[in-house]
VOZARO-272371 format. One record per residue (C-alpha): x, y, z. Coordinates in pm, whole numbers, plus 50000, padded with zeros to 5 digits. Example, Ala and Ser with C-alpha at 12.3 -4.5 7.8 and 13.67 -1.06 7.14 Angstrom:
BEGIN
512304955050780;513674989450714;
//
This chain:
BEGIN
318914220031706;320314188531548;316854174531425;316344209231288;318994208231064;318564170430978;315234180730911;316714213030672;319334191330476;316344166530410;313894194330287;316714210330052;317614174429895;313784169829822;313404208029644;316544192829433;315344159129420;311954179029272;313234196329044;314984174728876;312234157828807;310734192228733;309294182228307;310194208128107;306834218227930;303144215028130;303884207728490;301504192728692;299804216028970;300304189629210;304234196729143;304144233029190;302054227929540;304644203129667;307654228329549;305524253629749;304764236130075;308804223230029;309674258130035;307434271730303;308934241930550;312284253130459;311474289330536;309954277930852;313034255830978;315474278630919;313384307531137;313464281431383;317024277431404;317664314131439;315264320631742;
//
């Protein structure tokens, strides 16, 4: 359970870390698909910790 939320503390400071780096006109697609895949792992964690 520990690793799991190690794992969920890193994944939320990368979303931030993301988007502050976000630009603020044209964003890359590569930027939206790592936001995505950032998101899904977070969504995925945190289903693990509940079960």
């Amino acid at each position: 359970m520990e690793n799991i939320d190690q794992r969920i503390s890193e994944v939320k400071r990368n979303i931030e870390d993301l988007k502050n780096r976000w630009p603020a006109h044209s964003p890359k697609a590569a930027l939206f698909e790592e936001l995505e895949d950032l998101e899904a792992e977070l969504e995925n964690l945190q289903k693990q910790k509940e079960s």
